[in-house]
Every structure is written in C-alpha cells, then in structure tokens.
C-alpha positions in Angstrom: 0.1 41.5 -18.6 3.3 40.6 -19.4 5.1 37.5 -21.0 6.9 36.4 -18.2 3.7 37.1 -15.2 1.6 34.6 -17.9 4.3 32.2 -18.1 4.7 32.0 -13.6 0.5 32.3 -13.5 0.4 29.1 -16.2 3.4 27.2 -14.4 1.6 28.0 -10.8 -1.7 26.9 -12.1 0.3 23.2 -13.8 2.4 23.0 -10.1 -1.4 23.4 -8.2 -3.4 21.0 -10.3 -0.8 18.2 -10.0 -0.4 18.3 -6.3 -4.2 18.1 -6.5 -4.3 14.9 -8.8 -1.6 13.4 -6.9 -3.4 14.2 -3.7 -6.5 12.7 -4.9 -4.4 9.8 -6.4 -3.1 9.1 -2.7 -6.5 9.3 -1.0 -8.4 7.3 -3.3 -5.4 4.6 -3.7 -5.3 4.3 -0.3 -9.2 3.6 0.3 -9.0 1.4 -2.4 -6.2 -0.8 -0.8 -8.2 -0.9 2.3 -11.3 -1.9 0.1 -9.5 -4.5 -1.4 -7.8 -6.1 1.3 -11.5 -6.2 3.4 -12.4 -8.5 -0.2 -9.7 -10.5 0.2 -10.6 -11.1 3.7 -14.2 -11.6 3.1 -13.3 -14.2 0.6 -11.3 -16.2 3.1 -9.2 -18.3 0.3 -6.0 -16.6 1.8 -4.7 -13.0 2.4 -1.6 -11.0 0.9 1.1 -11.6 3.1 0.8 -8.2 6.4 -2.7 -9.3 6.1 -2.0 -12.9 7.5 -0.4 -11.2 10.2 -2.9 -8.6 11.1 -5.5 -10.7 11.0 -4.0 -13.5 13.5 -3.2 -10.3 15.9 -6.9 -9.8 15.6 -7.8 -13.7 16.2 -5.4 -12.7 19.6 -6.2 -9.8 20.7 -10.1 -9.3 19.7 -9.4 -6.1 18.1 -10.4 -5.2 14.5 -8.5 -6.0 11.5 -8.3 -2.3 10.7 -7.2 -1.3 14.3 -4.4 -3.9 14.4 -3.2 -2.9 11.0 -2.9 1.0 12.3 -1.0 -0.7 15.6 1.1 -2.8 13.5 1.9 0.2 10.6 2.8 2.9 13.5 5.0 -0.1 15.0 6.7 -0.3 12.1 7.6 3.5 10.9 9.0 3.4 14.6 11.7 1.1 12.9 12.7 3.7 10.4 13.7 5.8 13.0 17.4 3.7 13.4 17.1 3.2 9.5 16.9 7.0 8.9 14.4 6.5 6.5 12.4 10.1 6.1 8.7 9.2 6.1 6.0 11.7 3.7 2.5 12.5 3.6 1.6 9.3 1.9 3.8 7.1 4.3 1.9 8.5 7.3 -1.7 8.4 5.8 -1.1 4.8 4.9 -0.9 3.8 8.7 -4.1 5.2 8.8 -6.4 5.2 6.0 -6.2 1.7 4.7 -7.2 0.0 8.4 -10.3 2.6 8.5 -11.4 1.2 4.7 -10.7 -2.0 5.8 -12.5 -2.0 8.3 -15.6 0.3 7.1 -15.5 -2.3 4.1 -15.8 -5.2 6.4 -19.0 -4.0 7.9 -20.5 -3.1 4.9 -20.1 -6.3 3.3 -22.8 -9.1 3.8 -21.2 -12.8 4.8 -20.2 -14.8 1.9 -20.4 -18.1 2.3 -20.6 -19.8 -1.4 -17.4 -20.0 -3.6 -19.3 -19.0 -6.3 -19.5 -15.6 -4.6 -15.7 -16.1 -2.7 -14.2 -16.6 -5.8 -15.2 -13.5 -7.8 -14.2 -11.4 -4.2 -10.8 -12.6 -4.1 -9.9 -12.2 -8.2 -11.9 -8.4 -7.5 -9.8 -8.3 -4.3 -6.2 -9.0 -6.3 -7.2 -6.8 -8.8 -8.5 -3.7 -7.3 -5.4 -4.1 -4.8 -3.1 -4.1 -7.9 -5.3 -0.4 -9.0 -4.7 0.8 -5.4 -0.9 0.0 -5.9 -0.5 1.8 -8.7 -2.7 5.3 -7.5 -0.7 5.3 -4.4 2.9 5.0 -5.3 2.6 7.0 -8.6 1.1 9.8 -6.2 5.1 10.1 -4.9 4.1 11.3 -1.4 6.5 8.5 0.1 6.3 4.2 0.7 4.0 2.8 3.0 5.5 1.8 6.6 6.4 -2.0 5.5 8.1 -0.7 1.9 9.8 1.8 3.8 11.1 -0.7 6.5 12.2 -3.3 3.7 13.9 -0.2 1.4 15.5 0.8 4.4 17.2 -2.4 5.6 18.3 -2.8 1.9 20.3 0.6 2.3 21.5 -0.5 5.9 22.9 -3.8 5.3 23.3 -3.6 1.6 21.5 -7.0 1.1 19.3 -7.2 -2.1 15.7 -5.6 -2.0 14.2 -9.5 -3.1 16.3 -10.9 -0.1 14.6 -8.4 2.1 11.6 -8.3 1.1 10.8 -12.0 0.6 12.6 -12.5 4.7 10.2 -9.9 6.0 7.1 -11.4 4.1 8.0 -15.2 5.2 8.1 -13.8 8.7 4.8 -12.0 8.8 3.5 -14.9 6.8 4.5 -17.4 9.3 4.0 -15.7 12.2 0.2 -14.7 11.5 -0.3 -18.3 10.0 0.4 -19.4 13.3 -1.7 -17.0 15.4 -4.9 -17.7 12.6 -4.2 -16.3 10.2 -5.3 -17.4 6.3 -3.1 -18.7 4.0 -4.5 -20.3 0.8 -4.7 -20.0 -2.9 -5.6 -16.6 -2.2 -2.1 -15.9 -0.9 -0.2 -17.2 -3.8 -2.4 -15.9 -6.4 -1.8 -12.4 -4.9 2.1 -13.1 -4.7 2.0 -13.9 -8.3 0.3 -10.9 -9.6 0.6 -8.2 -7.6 3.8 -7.3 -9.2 2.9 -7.0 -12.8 -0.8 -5.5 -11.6 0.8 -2.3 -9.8 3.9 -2.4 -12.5 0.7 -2.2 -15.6 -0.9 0.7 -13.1 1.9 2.6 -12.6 2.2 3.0 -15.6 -1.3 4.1 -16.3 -1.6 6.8 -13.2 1.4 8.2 -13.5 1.8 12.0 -12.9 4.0 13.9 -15.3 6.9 15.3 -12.8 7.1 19.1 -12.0 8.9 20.8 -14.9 10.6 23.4 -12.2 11.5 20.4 -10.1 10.3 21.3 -6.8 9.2 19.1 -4.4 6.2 19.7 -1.6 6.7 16.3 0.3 9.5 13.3 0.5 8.8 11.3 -2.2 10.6 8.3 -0.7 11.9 5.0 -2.1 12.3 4.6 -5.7 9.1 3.0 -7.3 10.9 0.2 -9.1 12.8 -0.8 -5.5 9.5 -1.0 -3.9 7.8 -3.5 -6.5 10.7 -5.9 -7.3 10.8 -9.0 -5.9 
C-alpha cells in the first residue's frame, strides 16, 4: 500500500470519526437542554427567558411545554427566511429535540414541592443547561432557531448583537410573564451565568476543525456572536 492511499485512508478515517463526535455532541446537547430546561421548570423559581414564553403559551392554549416550544421554534426559523439566514442540521433538530426532552423529562419527574428539593433542581437546571450549551454549539451544525433569528437581524439592520439579543429576550420575557409565565430568581440567576457556563464548555467540547477544511453541513453563526450579550 502506498504512502499516499495510507495518508487518504487515515485522513478519511479522522474526517468520519469527527462527524461522529460532533453528531453525538449535537444529540446529546440537545437532550440535555431539554433536560435541563424541564429542571428549571419543575423548580418553579423562574425560567430562562423562551421558556417564560413557552410556558405562558401552554398556561393559554393547554398544550405541552414541549409541543409549544416545537410551534414556537418552527415559527421562528420561518423568520429567517426574509433574513436569509441558511439553517443546518443542528438548527433544525433543535426545533425538535429539545421540546420532546422537555417534555419526556417532565413526566418523568415526580412533583417537587420543598425548596430544599427546588433549590438543588434549578442550580442542576443552570448548570447542566450551561453543559448542553456548550455540546451543541461546539458540534457546528448551525444556531438554534432564536440565535439564528437574533444573528440574523444583527446582519440585517446592523444593530449590535447585545442590543438584539437583550430586545428579543425582554419581549419573550414580558410577553410570557403576562400569559403565566415564571419569572423569579431563577430567571436572573440563569441570565447571569449562562454566559460564562457555555463560554467554560465550549471550551471543553470543542472539536478540533477538519484539517482539509471541508464542510458536511452550515455551520452557522459564529460561536462568540451567539453567546455575547
């Protein structure tokens, strides 16, 4: 065998074991965001921001959590279509998996009523959705629905990503707050960590970049536009 058929046998073997890592990366983070936010829920101190929404759409409408979260993310990669933002695997999944672990989380989760149990689920909550953060977007297969829609309006009308991204959260925040949905201590504790959380987990899942290049799917927005704030 010669030098050169090694060398393309060794590169295609690197190239198909990181499309497998990232894949699983993806897949998990995405579970585990769903997971997370279900904690968060459970612990009823106050959800991260789409969550206040999607759970006052639920208060309305009777519908699941999870089901109003997959309405609400397919509503919203509609909106990229005057942005011309190009979705990816990861963007579509996201509409997806994290309202079906949401919601398979929920009903495996007994009631808790004592803070001494609340507590503990919301820190887990923050946490774990910081891990989930940091799987998903270091996996590159493109931004959720809502970081896509807040990238994209950043590129359209050349306002700062912060400025976007804190006018979109205030709006979902106050528009599910007034449908029912929970704010609390829970909310600001998750808008002061999240950041540094996915930033530290980032860091620790990332996947090395293909040394050829290539690409298999859009890998959407930058990863430092989509966590600055």
């Amino acid at each position: 065998m010669s030098q050169a058929t090694t060398t393309t046998g060794g590169t295609l073997l690197s190239t198909t074991s990181r499309l497998g890592r990232r894949l699983i990366q993806l897949y998990v983070g995405l579970a585990l965001y769903g997971a997370s936010s279900a904690l968060l829920v459970e612990a009823g101190l106050g959800l991260e921001p789409w969550n206040v929404l999607h759970q006052g759409l639920a208060e309305l409408t009777g519908l699941t959590i999870g089901v109003v979260s997959i309405i609400v993310g397919a509503a919203v990669l509609l909106l990229w279509i005057p942005l011309r933002q190009r979705p990816g695997l990861g963007t579509v999944s996201n509409v997806f998996v994290v309202g079906i672990a949401m919601d398979g989380t929920l009903a495996a989760l007994p009631e808790a009523h004592s803070l001494y149990v609340r507590i503990p689920l919301l820190l887990a909550g923050v946490v774990l959705n910081g891990v989930a953060t940091g799987l998903y977007i270091a996996a590159a297969f493109g931004p959720g629905p809502r970081d896509g829609l807040m990238t994209g309006l950043h590129e359209r009308t050349g306002r700062s990503i912060r400025l976007m991204r804190t006018g979109i959260e205030l709006a979902v925040v106050v528009s599910g707050f007034l449908l029912g949905g929970t704010i609390g201590v829970g909310t600001v504790l998750y808008a002061l960590t999240i950041g540094p959380l996915a930033q530290l987990f980032l860091r620790v899942f990332a996947v090395s970049p293909a040394s050829d290049g290539s690409a298999v799917v859009a890998t959407g927005q930058p990863r430092r536009a989509i966590l600055r704030r």
